[in-house]
C-alpha positions as CSV (number, residue, x, y, z in Angstrom):
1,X,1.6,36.0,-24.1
2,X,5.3,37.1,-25.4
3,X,7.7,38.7,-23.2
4,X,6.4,42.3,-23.6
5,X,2.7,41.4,-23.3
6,X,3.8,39.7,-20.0
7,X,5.8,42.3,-18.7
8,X,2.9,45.2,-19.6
9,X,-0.1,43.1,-18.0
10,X,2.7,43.3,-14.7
11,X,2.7,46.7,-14.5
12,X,-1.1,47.4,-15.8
13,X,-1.8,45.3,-12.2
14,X,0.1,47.7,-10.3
15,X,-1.6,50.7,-12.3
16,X,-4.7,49.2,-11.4
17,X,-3.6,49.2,-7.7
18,X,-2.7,52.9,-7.0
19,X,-5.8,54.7,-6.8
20,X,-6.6,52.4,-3.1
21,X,-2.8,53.2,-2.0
22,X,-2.9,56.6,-2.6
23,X,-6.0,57.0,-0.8
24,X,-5.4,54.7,2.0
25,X,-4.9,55.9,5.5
26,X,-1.4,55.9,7.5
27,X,-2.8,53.2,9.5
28,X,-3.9,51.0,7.2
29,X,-0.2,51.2,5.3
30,X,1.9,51.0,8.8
31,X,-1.0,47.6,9.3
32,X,0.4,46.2,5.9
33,X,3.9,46.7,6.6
34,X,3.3,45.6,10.0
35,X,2.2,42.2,8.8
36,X,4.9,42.1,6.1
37,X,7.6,42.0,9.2
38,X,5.7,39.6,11.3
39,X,5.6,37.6,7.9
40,X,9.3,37.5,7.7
41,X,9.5,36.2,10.9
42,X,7.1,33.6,10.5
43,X,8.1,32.5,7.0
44,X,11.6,32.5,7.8
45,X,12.0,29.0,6.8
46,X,10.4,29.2,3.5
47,X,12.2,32.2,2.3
48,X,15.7,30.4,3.6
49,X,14.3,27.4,1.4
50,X,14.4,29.4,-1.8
51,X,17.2,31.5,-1.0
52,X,19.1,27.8,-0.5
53,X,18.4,27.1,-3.9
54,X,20.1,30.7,-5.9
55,X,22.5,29.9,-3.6
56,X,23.4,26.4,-4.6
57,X,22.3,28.2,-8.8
58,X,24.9,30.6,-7.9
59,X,27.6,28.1,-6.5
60,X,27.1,26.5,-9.9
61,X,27.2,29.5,-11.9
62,X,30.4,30.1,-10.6
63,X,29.1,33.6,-8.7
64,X,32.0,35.7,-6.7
65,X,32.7,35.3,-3.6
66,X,31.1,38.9,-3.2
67,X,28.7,38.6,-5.0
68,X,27.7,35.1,-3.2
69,X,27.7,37.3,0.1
70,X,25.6,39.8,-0.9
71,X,22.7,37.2,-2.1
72,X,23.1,35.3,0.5
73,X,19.9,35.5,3.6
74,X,20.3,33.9,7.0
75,X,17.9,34.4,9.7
76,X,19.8,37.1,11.3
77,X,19.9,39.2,7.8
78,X,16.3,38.6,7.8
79,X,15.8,39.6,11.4
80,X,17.4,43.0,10.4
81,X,15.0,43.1,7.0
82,X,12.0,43.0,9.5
83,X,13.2,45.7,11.9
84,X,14.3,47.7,8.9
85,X,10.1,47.6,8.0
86,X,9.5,48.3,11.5
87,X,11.3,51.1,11.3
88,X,9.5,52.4,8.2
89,X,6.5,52.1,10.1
90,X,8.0,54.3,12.6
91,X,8.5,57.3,10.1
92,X,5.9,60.4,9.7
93,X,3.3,59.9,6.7
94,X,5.1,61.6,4.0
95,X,1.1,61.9,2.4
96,X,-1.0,64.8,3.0
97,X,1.6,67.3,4.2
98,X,0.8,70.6,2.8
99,X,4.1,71.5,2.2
100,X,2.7,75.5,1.6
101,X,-0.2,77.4,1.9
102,X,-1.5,81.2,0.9
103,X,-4.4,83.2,-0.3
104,X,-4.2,85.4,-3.6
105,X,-5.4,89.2,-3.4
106,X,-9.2,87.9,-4.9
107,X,-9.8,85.5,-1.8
108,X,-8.7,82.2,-3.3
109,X,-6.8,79.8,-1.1
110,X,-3.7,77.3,-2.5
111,X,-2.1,75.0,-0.8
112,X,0.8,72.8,-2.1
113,X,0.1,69.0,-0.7
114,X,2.5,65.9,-0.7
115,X,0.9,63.4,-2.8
116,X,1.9,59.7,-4.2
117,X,3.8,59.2,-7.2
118,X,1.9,56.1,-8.6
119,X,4.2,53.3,-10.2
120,X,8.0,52.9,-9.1
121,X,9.8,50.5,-11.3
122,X,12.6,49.2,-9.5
123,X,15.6,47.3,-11.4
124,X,18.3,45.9,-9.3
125,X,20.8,43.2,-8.9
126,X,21.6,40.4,-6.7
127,X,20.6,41.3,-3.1
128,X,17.2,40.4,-2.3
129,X,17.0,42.8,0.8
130,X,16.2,45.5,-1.8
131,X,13.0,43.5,-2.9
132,X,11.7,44.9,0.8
133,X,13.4,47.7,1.5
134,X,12.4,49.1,-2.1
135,X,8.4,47.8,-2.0
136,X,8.5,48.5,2.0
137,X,9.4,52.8,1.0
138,X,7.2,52.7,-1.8
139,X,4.3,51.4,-0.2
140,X,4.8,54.2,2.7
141,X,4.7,56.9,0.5
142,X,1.4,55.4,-1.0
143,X,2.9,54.3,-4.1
144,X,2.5,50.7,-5.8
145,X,5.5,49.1,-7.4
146,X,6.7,46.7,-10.1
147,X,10.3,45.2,-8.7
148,X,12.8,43.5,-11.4
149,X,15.2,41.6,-9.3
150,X,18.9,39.5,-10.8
151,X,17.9,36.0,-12.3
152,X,20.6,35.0,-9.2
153,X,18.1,36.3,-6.9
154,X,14.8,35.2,-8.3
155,X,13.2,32.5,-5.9
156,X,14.6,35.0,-3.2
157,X,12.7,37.7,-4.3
158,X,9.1,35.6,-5.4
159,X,9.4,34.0,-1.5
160,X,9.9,38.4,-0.2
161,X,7.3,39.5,-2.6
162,X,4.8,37.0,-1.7
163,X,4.9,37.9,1.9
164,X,5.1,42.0,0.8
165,X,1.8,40.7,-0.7
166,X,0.1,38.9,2.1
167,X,1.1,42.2,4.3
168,X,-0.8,44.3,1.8
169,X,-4.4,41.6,1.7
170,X,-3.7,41.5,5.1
171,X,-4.3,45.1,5.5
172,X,-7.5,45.4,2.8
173,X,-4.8,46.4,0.3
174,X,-4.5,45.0,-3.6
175,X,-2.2,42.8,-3.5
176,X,-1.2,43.9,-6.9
177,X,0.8,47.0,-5.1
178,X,3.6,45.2,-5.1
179,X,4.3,43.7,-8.1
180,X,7.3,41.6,-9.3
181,X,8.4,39.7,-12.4
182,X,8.9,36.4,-12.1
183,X,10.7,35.9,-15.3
184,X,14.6,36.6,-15.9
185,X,14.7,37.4,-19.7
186,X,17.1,40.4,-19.8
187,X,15.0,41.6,-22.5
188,X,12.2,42.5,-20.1
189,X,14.5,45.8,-18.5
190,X,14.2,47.9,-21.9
191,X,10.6,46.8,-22.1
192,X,10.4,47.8,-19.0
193,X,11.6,50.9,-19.1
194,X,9.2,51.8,-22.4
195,X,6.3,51.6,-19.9
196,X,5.5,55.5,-19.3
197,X,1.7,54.7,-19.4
198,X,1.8,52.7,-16.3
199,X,4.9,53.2,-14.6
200,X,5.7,57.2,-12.8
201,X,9.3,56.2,-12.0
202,X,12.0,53.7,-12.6
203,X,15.3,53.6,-10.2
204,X,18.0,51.2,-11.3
205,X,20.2,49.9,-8.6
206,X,22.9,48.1,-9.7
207,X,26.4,48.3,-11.8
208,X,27.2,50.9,-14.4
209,X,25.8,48.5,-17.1
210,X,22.8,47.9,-15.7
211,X,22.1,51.8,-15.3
212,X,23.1,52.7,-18.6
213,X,20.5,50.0,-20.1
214,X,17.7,51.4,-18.4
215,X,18.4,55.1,-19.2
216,X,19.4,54.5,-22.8
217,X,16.2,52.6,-23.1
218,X,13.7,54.5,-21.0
219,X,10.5,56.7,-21.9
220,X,9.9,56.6,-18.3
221,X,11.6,58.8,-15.7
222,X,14.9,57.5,-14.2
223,X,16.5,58.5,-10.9
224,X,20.0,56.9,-11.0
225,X,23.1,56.8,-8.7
226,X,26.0,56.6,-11.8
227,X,29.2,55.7,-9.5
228,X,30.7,56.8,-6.7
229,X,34.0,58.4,-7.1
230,X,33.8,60.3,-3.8
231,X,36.8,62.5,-3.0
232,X,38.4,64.7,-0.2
233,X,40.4,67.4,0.1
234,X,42.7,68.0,3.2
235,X,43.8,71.8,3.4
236,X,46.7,73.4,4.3
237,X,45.9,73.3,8.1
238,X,43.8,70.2,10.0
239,X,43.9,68.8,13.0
240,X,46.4,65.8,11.8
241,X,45.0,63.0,14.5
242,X,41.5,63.8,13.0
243,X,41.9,63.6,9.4
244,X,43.9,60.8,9.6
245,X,41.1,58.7,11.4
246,X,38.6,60.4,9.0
247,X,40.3,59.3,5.5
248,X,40.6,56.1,7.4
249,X,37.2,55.1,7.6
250,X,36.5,57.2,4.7
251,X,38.6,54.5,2.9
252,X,39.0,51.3,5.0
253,X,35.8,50.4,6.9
254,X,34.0,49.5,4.1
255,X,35.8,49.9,0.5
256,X,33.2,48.6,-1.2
257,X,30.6,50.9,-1.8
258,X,29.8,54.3,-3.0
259,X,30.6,56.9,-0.6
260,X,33.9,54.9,0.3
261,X,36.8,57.6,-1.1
262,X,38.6,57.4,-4.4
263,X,40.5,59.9,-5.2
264,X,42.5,62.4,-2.4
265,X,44.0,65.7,-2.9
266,X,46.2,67.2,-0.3
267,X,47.9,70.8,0.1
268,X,51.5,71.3,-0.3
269,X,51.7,72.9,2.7
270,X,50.4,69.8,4.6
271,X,52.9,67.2,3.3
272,X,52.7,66.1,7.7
273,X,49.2,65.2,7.0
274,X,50.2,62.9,3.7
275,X,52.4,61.4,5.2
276,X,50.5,60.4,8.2
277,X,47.4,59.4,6.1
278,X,49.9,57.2,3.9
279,X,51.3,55.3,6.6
280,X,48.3,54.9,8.4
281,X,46.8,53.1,4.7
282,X,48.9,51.7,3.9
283,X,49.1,49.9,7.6
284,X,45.7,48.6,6.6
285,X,46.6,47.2,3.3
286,X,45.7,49.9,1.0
287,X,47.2,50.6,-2.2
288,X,48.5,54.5,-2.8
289,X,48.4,55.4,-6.8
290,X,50.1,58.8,-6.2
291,X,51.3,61.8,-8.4
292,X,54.9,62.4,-8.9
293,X,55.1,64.8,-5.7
294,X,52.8,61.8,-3.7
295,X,55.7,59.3,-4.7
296,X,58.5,61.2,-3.9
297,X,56.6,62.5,-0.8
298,X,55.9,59.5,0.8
299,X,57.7,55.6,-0.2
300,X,55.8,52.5,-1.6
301,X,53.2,54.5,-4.2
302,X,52.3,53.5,-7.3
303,X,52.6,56.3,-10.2
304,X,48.9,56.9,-10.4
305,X,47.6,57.1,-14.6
306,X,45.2,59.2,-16.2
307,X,42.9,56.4,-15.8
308,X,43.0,56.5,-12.0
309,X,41.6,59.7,-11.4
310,X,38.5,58.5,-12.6
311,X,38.5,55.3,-11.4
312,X,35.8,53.8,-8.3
313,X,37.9,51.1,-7.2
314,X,35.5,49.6,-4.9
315,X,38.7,48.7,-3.2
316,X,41.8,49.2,-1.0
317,X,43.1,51.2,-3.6
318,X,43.7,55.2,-3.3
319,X,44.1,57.7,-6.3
320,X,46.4,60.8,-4.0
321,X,47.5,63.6,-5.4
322,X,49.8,67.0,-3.9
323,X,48.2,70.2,-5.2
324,X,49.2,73.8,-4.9
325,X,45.7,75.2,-3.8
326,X,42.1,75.1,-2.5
327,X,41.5,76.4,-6.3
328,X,43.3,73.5,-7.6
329,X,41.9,71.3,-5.3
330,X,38.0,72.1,-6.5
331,X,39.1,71.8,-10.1
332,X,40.3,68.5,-9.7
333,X,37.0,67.6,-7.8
334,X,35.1,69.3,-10.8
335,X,37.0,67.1,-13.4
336,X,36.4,64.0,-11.6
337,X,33.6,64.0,-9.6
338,X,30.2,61.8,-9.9
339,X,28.3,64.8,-8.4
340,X,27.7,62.2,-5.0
341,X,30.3,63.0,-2.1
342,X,32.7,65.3,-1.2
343,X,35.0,66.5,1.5
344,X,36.9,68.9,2.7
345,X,39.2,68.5,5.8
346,X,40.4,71.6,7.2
347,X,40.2,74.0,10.8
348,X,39.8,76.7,8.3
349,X,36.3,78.4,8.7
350,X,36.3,80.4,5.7
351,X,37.7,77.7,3.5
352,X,35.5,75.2,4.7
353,X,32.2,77.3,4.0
354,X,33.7,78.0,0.5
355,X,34.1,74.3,-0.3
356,X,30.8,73.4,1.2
357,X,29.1,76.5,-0.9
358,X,31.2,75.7,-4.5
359,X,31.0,71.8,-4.6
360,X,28.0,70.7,-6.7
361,X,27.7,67.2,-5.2
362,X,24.7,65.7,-3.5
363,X,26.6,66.0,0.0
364,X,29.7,67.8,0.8
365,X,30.6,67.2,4.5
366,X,33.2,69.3,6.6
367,X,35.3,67.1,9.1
368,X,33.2,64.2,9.0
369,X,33.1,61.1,7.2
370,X,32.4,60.5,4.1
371,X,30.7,57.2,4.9
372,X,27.4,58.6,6.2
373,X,25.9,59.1,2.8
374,X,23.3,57.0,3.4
375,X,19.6,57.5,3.8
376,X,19.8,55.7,7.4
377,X,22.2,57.5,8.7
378,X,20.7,60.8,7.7
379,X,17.5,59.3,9.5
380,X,15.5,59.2,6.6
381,X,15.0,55.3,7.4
382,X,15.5,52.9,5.1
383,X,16.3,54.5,0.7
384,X,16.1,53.9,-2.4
385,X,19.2,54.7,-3.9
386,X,21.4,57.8,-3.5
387,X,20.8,59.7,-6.6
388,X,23.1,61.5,-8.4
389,X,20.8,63.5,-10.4
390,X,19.2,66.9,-9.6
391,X,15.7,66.9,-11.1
392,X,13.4,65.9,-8.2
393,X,15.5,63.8,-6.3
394,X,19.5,64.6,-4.8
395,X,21.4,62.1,-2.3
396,X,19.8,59.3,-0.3
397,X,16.2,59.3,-1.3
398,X,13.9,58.5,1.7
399,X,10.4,58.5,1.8
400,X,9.7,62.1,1.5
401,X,11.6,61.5,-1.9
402,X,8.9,59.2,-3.3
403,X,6.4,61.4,-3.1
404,X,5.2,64.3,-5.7
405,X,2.7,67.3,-4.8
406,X,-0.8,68.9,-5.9
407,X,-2.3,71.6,-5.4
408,X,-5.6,72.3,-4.3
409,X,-7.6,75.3,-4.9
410,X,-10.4,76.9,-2.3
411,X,-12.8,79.9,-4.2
412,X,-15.8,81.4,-3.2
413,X,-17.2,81.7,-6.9
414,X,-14.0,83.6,-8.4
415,X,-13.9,84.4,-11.6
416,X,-10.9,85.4,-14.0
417,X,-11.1,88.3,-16.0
């Protein structure tokens, strides 16, 4: 077969295997998942094996330090893989909720009920923690799915998605609903993402590239998370000791990743609070880009560029700027933002119910962190990806995010005239 014939008769296999997911019981999907993290545990070894080998590829390839972290699976990272299935199992069946119910004037009864979505495609990069955290929600939520890992990754992921399979046979489940390519042709995402008569849903996880191949490319429905670029806004009046420890671990504990803050607007009237948050940064190493009024403010900032205000630096590196007003303050968000996570540090009640009302982002938080965007931390268990879009899915998508609805119809012979 070429690529694309290979890469259909993938996904065709997971079509096949939808109709006995979607119909199987909440025990008999908690039993497969059950075995799947007993697996991990017993086939430690083997999956350490291949995981040796992309390691030693990705030594060779000359692979990041980073990026040589993130693929990288000891027995403790797969300890937490297992619990992180056990916890699924733990979850409420998303399935069968009826989600409404009424009866019309002529007698007929309707109810709205949660229901699988089918197919999820999943295209990601690097870590192979996503190859069971992804097939683990899916399967949940009833759904089959067709996983596209990084060539770094790929005996990884074939050693996870062997055992995601055993879990499933285990538990009188095709083992074709979980599905993953075993080939690393880069030419199989756009084919991939052609798929819409097999596949409900693709997510991409991954870098801006990545993302932009898959929607450019896709006939399919895609959920994506763009960027980042989370930002905050301290008003004119905080509590100083507080904000100062929020923007901290807003920006310090883990620069990294997506809800780690970029950019940081603060009032005029609260130069006390810039100058705290400044010094308390840059104590920890972090580079201040700042507006004119930031740099003469507050000493050792970098004039910030045009560039910088929409930049996700994925780093120790801060975008800050002095603005007049809460007005100005939400324009700049507007300009800049990703549509993922934004703050708003203030003790004013009225102003922080305006920001929280007039910021269209997936999460706007008052006085809190902006590092809990994350599906476990919102106790959704384990997600998907944070998405960024607002058809069907916003923010950290859980289980209850994988699943669709029908609606089924009750009559007593009605008739419509």
């Amino acid at each position: 077969m070429d690529l694309a014939e290979r890469v259909t008769e993938f996904a065709r296999r997971a079509k096949e295997a939808t109709s006995a997911l979607g119909t199987s019981s909440e025990a008999q999907r908690n039993q497969a998942l059950a075995q799947t993290a007993a697996l991990l545990k017993e086939r430690a070894p083997e999956i350490l094996e291949a995981n040796a080998r992309d390691m030693a590829a990705g030594r060779e390839k000359g692979l990041s330090s980073a990026m040589l972290d993130r693929l990288l699976l000891t027995e403790e990272r797969l300890a937490k893989i297992a619990q992180a299935v056990e916890e699924v199992i733990a979850l409420p069946d998303p399935l069968n909720r009826v989600l409404e119910d009424w009866t019309r004037p002529n007698g007929l009864r309707i109810q709205k009920v949660s229901v699988p979505l089918g197919v999820i495609g999943i295209i990601y990069e690097s870590r192979p923690n996503v190859t069971v955290d992804a097939a683990t929600l899916c399967l949940k939520a009833g759904n089959a799915t067709l996983l596209r890992g990084g060539s770094e990754a790929i005996h990884s992921n074939l050693a996870l998605a062997g055992v995601l399979q055993e879990g499933l046979a285990a538990a009188g489940l095709p083992r074709s609903g979980v599905e993953i390519l075993d080939l690393t042709d880069r030419e199989a995402v756009p084919i991939m993402a052609r798929l819409d008569q097999y596949l409900s849903l693709i997510v991409p996880r991954g870098g801006h590239g990545l993302i932009r191949a898959v929607v450019e490319n896709a006939t399919v429905p895609v959920i994506k998370h763009e960027r980042g670029m989370t930002q905050i806004y301290v008003d004119a009046t905080c509590d100083l000791e507080m904000t100062v420890s929020l923007v901290h671990n807003a920006k310090v504990q883990r620069p990294g990743v997506c809800n780690a803050v970029e950019n940081l607007y603060v009032h005029r009237d609260n130069l006390a609070a810039l100058r705290a948050i400044v010094a308390d940064l840059q104590a920890a190493g972090v580079e201040i880009r700042g507006c004119p009024r930031t740099c003469a403010a507050v000493p050792g900032c970098v004039p910030a560029t045009e560039e910088d205000w929409d930049t996700e630096y994925l780093d120790l590196i801060l975008s800050v700027k002095v603005v007049d007003s809460m007005d100005e303050a939400l324009a700049e968000i507007a300009r800049h933002t990703s549509g993922l996570t934004e703050a708003i540090y203030t003790d004013n009640a009225e102003n922080a119910e305006r920001f929280l009302r007039e910021v269209d982002s997936a999460v706007v938080y008052h006085n809190a962190s902006t590092r809990f965007t994350d599906g476990g931390e919102f106790g959704l268990g384990a997600e998907i990806g944070i998405s960024t879009d607002k058809i069907h899915a916003r923010g950290p998508m859980g289980v209850r995010e994988l699943t669709s609805y029908k609606y089924r119809v009750y009559g007593h012979g009605q008739v419509r005239t």
